[in-house]
N, CA, C and O atoms as CSV, one atom per row, in Angstrom:
chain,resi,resn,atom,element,x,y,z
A,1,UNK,N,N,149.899,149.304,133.491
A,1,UNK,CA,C,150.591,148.736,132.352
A,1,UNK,C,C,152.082,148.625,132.701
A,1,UNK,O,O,152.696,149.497,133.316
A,2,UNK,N,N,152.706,147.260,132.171
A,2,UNK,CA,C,154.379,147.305,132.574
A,2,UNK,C,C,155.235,147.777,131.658
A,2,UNK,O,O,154.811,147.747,130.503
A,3,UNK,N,N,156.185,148.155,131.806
A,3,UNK,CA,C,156.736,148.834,130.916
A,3,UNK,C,C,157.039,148.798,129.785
A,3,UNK,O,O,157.291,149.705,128.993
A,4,UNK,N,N,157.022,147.606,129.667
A,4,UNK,CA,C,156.849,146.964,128.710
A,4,UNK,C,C,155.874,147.108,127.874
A,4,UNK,O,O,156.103,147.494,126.727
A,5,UNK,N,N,154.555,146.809,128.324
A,5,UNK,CA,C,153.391,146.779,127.489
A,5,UNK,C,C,153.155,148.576,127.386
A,5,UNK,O,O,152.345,148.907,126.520
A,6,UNK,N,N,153.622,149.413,127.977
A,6,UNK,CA,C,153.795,150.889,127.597
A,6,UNK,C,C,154.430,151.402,126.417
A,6,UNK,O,O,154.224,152.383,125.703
A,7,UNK,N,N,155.188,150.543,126.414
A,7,UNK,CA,C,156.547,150.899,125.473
A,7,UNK,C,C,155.914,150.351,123.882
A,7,UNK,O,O,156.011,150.823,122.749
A,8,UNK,N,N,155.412,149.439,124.301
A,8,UNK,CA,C,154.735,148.477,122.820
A,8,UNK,C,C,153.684,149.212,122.484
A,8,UNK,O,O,153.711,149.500,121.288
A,9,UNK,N,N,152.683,149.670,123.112
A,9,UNK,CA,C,151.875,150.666,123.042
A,9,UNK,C,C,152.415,151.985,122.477
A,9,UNK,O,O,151.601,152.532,121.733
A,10,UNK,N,N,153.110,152.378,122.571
A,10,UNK,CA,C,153.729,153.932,122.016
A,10,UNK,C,C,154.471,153.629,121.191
A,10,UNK,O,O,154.890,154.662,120.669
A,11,UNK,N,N,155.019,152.520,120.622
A,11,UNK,CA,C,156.065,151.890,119.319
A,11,UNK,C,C,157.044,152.250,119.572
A,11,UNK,O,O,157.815,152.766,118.763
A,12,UNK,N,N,157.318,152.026,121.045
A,12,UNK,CA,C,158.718,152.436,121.214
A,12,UNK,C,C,159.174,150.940,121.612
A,12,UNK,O,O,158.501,150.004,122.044
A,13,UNK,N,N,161.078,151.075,121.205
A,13,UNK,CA,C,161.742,149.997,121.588
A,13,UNK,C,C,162.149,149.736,123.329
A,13,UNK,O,O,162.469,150.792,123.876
A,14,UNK,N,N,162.169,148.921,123.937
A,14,UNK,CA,C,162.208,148.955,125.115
A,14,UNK,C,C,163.835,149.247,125.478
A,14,UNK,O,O,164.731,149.155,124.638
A,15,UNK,N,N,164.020,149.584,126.763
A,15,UNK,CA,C,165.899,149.681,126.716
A,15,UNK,C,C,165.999,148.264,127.561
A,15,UNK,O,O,165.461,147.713,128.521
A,16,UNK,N,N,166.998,148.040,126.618
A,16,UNK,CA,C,167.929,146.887,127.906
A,16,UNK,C,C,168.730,146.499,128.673
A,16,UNK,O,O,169.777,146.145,128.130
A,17,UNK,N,N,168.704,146.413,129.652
A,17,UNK,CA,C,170.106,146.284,130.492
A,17,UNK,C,C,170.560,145.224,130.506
A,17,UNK,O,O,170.044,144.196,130.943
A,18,UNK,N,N,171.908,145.416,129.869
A,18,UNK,CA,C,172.781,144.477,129.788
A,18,UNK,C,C,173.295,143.496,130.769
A,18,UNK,O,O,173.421,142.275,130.679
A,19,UNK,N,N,173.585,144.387,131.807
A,19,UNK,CA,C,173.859,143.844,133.194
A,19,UNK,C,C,172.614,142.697,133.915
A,19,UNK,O,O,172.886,141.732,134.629
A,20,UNK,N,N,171.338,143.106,133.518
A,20,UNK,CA,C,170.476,141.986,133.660
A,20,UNK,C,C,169.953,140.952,133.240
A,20,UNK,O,O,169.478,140.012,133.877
A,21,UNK,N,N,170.046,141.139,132.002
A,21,UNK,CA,C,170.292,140.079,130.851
A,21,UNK,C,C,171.230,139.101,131.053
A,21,UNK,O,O,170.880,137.939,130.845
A,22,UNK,N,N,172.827,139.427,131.570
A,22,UNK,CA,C,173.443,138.320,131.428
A,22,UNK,C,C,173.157,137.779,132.902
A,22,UNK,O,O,173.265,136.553,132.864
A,23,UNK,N,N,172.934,138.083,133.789
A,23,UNK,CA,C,172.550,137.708,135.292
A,23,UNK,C,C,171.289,136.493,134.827
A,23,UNK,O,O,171.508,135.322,135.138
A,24,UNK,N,N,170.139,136.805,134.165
A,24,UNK,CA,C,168.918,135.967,133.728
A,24,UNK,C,C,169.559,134.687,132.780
A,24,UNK,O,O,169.155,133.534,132.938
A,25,UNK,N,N,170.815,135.115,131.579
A,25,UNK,CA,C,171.071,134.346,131.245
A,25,UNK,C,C,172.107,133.480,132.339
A,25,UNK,O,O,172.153,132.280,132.069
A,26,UNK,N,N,172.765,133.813,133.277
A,26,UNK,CA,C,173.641,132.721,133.734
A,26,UNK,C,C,172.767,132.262,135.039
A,26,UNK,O,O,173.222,131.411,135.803
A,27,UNK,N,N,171.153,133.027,135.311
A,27,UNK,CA,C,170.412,132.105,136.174
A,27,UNK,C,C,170.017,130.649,135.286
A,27,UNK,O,O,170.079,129.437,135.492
A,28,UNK,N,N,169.672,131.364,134.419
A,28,UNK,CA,C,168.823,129.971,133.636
A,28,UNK,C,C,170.197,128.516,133.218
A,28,UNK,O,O,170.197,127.341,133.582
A,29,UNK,N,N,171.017,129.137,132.508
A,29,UNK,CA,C,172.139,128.300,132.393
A,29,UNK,C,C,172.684,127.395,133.947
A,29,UNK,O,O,173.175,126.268,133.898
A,30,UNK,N,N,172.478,128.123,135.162
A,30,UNK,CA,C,172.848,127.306,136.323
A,30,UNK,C,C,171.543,126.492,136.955
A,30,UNK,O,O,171.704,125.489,137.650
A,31,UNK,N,N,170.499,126.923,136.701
A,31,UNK,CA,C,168.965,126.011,136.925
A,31,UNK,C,C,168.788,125.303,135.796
A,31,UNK,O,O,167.722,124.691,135.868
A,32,UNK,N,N,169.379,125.103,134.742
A,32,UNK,CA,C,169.262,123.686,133.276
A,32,UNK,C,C,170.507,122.942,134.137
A,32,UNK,O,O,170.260,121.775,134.441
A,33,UNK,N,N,171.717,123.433,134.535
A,33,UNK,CA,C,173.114,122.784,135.015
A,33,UNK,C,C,173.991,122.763,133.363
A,33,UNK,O,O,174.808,121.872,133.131
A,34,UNK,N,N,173.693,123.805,132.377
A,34,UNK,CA,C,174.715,124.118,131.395
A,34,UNK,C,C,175.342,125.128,131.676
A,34,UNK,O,O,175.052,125.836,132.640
A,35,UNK,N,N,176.493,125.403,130.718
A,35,UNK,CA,C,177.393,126.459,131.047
A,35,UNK,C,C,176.760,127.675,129.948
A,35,UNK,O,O,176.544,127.546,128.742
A,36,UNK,N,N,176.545,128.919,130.847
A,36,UNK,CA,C,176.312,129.875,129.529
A,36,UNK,C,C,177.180,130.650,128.818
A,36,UNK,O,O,178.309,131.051,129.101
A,37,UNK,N,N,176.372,130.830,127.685
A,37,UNK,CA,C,177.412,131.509,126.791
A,37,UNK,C,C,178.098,132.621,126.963
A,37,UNK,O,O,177.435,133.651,127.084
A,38,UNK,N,N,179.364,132.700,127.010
A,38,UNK,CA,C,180.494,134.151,126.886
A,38,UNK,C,C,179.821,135.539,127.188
A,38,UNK,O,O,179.773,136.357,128.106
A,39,UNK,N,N,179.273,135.341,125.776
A,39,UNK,CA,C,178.782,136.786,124.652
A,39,UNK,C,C,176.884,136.694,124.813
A,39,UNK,O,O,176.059,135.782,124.789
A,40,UNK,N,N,176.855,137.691,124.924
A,40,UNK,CA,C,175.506,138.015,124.342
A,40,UNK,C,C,175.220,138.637,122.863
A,40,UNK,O,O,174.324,138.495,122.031
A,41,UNK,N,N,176.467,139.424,122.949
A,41,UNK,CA,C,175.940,140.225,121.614
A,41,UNK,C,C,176.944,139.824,120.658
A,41,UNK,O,O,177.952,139.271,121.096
A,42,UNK,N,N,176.854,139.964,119.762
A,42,UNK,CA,C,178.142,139.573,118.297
A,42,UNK,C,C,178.298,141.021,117.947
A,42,UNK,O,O,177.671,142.021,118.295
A,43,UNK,N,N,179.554,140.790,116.975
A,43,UNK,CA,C,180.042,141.986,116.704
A,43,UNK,C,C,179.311,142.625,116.046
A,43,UNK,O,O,179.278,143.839,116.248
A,44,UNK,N,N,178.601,142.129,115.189
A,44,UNK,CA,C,177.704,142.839,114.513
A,44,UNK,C,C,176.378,143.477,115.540
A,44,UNK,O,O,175.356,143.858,114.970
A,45,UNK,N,N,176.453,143.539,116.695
A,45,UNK,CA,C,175.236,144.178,117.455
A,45,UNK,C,C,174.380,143.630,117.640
A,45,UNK,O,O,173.657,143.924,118.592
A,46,UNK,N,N,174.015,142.298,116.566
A,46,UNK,CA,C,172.922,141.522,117.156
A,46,UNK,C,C,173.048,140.051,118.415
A,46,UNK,O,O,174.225,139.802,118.675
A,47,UNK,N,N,172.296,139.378,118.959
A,47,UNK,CA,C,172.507,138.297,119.716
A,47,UNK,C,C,173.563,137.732,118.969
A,47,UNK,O,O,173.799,137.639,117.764
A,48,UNK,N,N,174.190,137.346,120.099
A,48,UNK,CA,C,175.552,136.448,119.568
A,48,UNK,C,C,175.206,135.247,119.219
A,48,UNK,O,O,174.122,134.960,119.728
A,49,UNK,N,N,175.771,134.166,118.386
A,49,UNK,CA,C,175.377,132.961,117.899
A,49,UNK,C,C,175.648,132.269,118.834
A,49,UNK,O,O,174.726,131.489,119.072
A,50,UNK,N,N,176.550,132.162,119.549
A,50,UNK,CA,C,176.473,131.017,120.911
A,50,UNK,C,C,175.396,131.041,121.462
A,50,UNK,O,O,174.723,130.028,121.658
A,51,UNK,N,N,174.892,132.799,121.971
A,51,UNK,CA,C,173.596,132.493,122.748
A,51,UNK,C,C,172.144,132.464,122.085
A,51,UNK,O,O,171.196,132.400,122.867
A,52,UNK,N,N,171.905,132.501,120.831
A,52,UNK,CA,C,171.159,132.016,120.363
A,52,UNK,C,C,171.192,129.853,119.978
A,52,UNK,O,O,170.169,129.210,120.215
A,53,UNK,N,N,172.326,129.215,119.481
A,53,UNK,CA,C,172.140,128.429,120.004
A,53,UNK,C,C,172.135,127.887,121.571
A,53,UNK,O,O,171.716,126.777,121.899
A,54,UNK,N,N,172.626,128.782,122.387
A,54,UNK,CA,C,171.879,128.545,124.041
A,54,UNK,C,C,170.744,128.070,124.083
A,54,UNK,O,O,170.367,127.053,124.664
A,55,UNK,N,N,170.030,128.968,123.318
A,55,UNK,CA,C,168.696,129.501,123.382
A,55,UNK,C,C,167.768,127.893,122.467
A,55,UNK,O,O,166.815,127.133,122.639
A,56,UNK,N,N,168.481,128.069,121.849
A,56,UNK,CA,C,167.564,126.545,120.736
A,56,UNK,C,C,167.811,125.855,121.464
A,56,UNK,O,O,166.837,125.222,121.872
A,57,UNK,N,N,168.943,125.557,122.001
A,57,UNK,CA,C,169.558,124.380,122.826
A,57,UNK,C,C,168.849,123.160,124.037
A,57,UNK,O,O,168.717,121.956,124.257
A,58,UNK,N,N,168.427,125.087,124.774
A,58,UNK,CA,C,167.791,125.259,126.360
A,58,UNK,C,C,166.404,125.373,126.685
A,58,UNK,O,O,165.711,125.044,127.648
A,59,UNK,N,N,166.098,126.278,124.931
A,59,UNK,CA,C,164.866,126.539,125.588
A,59,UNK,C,C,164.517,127.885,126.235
A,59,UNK,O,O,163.366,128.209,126.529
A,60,UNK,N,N,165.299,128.430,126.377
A,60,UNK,CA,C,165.622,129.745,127.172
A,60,UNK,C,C,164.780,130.940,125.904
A,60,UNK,O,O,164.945,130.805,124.691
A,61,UNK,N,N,164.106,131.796,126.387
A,61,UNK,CA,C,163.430,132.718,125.495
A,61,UNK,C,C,164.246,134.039,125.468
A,61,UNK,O,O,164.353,134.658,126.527
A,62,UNK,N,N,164.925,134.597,124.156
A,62,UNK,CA,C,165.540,135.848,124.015
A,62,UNK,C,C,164.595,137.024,124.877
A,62,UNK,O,O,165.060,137.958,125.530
A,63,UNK,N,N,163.368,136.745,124.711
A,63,UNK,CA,C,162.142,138.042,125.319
A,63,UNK,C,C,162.971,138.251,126.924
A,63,UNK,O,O,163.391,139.273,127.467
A,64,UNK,N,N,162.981,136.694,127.403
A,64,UNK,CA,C,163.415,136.921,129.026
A,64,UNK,C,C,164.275,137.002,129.348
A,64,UNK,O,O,164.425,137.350,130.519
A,65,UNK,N,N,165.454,136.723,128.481
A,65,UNK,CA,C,167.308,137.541,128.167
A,65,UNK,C,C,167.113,138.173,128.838
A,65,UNK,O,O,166.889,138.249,130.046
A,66,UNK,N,N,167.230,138.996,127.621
A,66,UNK,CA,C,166.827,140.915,126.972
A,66,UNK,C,C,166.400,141.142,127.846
A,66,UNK,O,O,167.079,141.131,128.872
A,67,UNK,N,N,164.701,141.546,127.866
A,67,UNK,CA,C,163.594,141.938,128.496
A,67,UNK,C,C,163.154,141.303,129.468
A,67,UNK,O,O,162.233,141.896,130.032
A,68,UNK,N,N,163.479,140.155,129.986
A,68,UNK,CA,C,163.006,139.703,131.242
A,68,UNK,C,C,160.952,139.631,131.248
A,68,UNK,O,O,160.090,139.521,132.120
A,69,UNK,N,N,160.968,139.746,129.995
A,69,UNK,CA,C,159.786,139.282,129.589
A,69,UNK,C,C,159.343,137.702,129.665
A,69,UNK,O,O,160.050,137.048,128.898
A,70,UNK,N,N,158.421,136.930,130.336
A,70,UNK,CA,C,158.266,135.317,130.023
A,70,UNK,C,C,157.254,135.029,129.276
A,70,UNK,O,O,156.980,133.870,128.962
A,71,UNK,N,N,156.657,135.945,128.946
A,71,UNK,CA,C,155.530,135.125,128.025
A,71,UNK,C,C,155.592,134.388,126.850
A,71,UNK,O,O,154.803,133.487,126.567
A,72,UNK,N,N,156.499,134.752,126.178
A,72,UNK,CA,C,157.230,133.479,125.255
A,72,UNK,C,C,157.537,132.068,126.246
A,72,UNK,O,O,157.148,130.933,125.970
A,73,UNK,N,N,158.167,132.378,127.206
A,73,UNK,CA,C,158.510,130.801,127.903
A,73,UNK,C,C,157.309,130.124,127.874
A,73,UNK,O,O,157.135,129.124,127.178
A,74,UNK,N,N,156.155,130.793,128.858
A,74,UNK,CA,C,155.157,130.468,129.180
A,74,UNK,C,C,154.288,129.868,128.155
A,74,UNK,O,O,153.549,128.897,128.316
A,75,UNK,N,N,154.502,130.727,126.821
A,75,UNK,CA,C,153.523,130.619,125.617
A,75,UNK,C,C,154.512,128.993,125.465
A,75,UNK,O,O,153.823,127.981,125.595
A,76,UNK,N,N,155.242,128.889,125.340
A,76,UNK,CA,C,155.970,127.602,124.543
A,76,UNK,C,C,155.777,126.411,125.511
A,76,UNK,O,O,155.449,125.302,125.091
A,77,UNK,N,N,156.007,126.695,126.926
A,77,UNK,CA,C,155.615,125.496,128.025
A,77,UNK,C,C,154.151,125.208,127.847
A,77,UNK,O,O,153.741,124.212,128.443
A,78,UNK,N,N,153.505,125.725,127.314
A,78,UNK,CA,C,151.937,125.515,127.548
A,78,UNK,C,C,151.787,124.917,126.407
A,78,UNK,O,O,151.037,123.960,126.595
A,79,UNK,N,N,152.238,125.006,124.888
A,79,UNK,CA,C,151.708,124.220,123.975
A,79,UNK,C,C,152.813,122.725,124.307
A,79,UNK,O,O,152.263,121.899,123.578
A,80,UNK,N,N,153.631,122.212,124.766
A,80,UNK,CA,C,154.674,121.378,125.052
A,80,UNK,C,C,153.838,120.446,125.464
A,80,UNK,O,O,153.453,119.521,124.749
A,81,UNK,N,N,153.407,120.682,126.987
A,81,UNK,CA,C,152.217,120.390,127.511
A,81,UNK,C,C,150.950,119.963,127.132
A,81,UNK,O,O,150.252,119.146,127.731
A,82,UNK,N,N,150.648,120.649,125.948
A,82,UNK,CA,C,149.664,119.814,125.213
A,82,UNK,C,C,149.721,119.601,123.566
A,82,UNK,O,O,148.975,119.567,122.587
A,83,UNK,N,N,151.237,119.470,123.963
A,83,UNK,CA,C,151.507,118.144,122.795
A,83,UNK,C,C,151.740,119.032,121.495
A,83,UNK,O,O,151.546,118.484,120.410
A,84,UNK,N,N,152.100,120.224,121.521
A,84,UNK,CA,C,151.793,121.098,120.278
A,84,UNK,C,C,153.556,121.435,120.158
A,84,UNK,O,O,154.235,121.920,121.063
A,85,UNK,N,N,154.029,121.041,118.832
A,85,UNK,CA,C,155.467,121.933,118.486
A,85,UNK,C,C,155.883,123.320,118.922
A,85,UNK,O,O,155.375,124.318,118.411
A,86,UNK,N,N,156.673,123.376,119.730
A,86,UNK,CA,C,156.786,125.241,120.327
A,86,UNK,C,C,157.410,126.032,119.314
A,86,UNK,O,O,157.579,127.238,119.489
């Protein structure tokens, strides 16, 4: 099981590293050829609004930010593909 699916299993929140998150976000921002956003987080602690519109923008899934999780990408490229609203 990945750590992920461990962590979801025991109802625990996963930790995130920050430092990898913005690395995933400024891969994806340089493989679209946009510029990414500043901030990740807003003052208030949650995703920052720039990078959530990144995210509407691009296409880019918060799961694979954060968590470096893709199954959201994957889940959304696959209905795209067959024609279904993501």
């Amino acid at each position: 099981m990945t750590d992920y699916n461990a962590a979801q299993a025991n109802g625990e929140a996963m930790p995130i590293d920050y430092v990898e998150a913005e690395t995933r976000m400024q891969f994806y921002a340089d493989t679209v050829g946009v510029e990414a956003p500043a901030k990740l987080i807003g003052e208030d602690g949650a995703p920052a609004r720039e990078l959530l519109t990144f995210c509407i923008d691009t296409g880019a899934s918060l799961d694979w930010i954060f968590l470096g999780d893709v199954r959201a990408m994957i889940h959304d490229s696959f209905k795209v593909a067959k024609g279904v609203q993501a």
